[in-house]
C-alpha positions in Angstrom: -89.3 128.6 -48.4 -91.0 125.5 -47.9 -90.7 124.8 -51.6 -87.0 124.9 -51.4 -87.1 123.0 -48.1 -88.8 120.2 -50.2 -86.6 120.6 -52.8 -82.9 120.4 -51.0 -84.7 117.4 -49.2 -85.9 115.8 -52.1 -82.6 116.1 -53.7 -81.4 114.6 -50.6 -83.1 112.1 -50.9 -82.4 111.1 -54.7 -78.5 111.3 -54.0 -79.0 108.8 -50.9 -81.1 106.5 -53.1 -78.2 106.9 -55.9 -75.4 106.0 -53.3 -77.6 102.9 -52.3 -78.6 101.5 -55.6 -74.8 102.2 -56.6 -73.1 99.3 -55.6 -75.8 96.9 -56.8 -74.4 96.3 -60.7 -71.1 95.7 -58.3 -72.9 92.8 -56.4 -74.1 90.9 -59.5 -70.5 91.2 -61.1 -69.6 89.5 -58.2 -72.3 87.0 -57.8 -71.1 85.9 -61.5 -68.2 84.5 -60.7 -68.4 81.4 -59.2 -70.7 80.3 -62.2 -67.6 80.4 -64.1 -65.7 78.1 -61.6 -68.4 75.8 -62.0 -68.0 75.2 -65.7 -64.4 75.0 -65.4 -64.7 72.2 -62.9 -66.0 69.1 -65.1 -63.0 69.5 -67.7 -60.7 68.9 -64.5 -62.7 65.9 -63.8 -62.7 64.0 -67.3 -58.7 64.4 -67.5 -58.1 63.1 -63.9 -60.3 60.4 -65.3 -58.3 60.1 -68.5 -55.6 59.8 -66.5 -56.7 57.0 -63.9 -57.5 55.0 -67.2 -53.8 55.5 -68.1 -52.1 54.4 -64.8 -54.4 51.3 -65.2 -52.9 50.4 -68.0 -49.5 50.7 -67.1 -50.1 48.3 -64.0 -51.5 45.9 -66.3 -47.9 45.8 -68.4 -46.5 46.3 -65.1 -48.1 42.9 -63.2 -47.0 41.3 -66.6 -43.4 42.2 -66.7 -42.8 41.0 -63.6 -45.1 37.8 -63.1 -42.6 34.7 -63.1 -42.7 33.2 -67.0 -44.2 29.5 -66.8 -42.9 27.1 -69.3 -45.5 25.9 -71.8 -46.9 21.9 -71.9 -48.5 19.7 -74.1 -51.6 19.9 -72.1 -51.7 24.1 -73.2 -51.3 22.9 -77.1 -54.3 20.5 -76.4 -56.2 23.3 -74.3 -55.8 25.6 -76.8 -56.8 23.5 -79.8 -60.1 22.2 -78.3 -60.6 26.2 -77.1 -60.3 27.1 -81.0 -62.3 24.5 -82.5 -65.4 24.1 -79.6 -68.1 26.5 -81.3 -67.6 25.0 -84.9 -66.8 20.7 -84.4 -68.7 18.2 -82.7 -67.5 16.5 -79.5 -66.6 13.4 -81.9 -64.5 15.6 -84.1 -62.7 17.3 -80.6 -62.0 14.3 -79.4 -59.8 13.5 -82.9 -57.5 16.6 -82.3 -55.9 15.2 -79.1 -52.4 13.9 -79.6 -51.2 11.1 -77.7 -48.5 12.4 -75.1 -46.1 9.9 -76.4 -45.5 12.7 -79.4 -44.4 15.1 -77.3 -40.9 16.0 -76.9 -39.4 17.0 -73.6 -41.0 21.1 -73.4 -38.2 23.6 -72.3 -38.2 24.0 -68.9 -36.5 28.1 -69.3 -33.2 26.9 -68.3 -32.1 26.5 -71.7 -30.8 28.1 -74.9 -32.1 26.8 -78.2 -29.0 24.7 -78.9 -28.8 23.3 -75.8 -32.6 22.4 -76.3 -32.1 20.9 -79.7 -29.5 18.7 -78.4 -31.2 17.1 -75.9 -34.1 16.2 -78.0 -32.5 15.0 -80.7 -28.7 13.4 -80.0 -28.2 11.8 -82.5 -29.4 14.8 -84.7 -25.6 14.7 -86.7 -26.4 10.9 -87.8 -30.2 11.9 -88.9 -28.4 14.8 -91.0 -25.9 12.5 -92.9 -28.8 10.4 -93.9 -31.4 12.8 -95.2 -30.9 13.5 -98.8 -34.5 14.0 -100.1 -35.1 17.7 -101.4 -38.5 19.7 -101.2 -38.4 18.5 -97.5 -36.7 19.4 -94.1 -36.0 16.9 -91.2 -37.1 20.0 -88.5 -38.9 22.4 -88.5 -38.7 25.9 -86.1 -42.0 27.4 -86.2 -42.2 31.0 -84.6 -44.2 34.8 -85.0 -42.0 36.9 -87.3 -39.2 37.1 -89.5 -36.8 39.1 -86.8 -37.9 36.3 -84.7 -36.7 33.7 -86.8 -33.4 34.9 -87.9 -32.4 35.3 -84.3 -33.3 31.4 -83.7 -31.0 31.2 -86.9 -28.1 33.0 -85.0 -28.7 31.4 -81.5 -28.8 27.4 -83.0 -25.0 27.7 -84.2 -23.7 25.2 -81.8 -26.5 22.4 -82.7 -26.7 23.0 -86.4 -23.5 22.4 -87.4 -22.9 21.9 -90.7 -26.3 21.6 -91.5 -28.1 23.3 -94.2 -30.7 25.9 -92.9 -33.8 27.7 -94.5 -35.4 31.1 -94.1 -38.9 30.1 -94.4 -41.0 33.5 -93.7 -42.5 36.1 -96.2 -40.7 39.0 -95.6 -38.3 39.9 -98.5 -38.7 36.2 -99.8 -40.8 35.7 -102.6 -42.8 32.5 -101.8 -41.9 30.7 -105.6 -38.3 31.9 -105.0 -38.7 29.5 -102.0 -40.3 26.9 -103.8 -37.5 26.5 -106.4 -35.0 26.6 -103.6 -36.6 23.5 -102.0 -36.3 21.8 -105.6 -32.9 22.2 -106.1 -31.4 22.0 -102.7 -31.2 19.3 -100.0 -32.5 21.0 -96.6 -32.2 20.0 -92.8 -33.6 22.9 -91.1 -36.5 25.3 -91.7 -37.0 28.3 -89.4 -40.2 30.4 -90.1 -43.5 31.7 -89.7 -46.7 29.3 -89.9 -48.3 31.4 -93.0 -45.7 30.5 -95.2 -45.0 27.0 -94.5 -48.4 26.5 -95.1 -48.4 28.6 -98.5 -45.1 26.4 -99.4 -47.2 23.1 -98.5 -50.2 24.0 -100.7 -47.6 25.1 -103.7 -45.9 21.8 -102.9 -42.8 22.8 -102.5 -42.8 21.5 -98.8 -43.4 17.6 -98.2 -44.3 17.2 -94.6 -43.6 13.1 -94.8 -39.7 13.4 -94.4 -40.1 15.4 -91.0 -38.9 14.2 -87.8 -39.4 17.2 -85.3 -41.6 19.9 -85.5 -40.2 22.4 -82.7 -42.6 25.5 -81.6 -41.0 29.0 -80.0 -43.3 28.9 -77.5 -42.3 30.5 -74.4 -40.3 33.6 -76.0 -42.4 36.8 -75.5 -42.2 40.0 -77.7 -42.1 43.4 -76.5 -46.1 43.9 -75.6 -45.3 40.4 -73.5 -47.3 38.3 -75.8 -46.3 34.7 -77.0 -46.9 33.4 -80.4 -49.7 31.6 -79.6 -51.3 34.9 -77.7 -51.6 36.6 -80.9 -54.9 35.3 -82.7 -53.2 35.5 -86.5 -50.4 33.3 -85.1 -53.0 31.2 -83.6 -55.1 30.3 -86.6 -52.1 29.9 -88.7 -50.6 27.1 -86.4 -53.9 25.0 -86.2 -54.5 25.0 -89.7 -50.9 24.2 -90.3 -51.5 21.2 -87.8 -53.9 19.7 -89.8 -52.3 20.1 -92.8 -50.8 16.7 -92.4 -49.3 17.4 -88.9 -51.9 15.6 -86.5 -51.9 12.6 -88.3 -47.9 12.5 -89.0 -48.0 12.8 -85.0 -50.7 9.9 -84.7 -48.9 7.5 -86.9 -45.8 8.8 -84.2 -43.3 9.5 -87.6 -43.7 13.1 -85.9 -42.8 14.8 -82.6 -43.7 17.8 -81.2 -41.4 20.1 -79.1 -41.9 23.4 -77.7 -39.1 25.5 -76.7 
């Protein structure tokens, strides 16, 4: 009797110990989950920080867009320049790039279009026309970033321009020797173009630099990242080496003016 006694209690007593280590597996199921929480939490943090870096951005273009545009002066030409050249000339050579101001033209003060410009720094612009009959050469020159760029100058200088004959001078489309021959045959008042190719068309010699009178940059006009021609470093180191391809000293010997619009 005492056998079974023992026996009902130790059964007893193994199905309390089952019922007590039952719910244990339970417990660590549940003790697993906030691991996986854990992992999921540094993926949220690197695209909240992807997207702080974006809104940045944005507020960057934003401050742009709406900071009041300041007109461009012969003193940024000249700050520019000596930024360009400081790590490769000496101070003597530095010292040669400035221009005297007396070769600048009146800079656009943003209240004006491009004829309206023109006009007022050259008047008597229809007289200079009549005279000019030497081909291979322009009496002005527009110098601006891109070819769209340039054929809207084209369209927006119909009121100055008169009768005068204009050229396309930028790569796109054109070949440079189709240019070239052009220049030969033709007597040409206006260029409007990109610095790249006026240079190539100097080097060729289908451009002579002597015969020019104005040399007009579209400085102020901004494209759609807000950058002006000479914020874009291509642009840039085309226009200085175009300068001293003739232009600085044309400018010294004051046969030259300088204009930006």
């Amino acid at each position: 009797m005492e056998n079974k006694a023992s026996d009902g209690e130790g059964r007893g007593d193994t199905e309390m110990m089952q019922q007590e280590t039952a719910p244990v597996p339970a417990l660590s199921k549940k003790t697993k989950q906030p691991k996986e929480c854990f992992l999921v939490q540094p993926k949220e943090t690197k695209e909240d920080a992807t997207k702080t870096r974006k809104r940045r951005k944005k507020k960057i273009t934003d401050v742009l867009a709406k900071s009041e545009p300041k007109p461009g002066t012969p003193e940024d030409l000249q700050k520019l320049m000596k930024d360009y050249y400081s790590s490769n000339r000496s101070v003597i050579e530095l010292e040669e790039l400035n221009l005297p101001d007396s070769c600048f033209l009146k800079a656009n003060d943003l209240t004006h279009s491009l004829s309206s410009y023109l006009k007022e720094i050259c008047p008597k612009w229809v007289k200079l026309r009549k005279n000019h009959n030497e081909k291979k050469s322009v009496l002005m020159l527009i110098i601006c970033s891109s070819a769209l760029r340039a054929l809207e100058l084209i369209r927006s200088m119909t009121a100055f321009r008169g009768d005068s004959k204009v050229m396309k001078l930028f790569a796109k489309h054109i070949k440079v020797q189709e240019q070239v021959k052009l220049l030969e045959k033709r007597v040409v008042h206006l260029g409007v173009g990109t610095p790249g190719r006026i240079k190539e068309l100097i080097k060729q010699g289908g451009l002579n630099l002597n015969p020019l009178k104005f040399l007009v940059f579209d400085w102020n006009w901004r494209d759609q990242k807000l950058r002006r021609m000479m914020d874009i470093p291509e642009i840039r180191k085309e226009v200085f080496e175009l300068l001293e391809m003739g232009v600085l000293s044309l400018c010294k010997s004051e046969s030259l003016k300088l204009g930006l619009f």
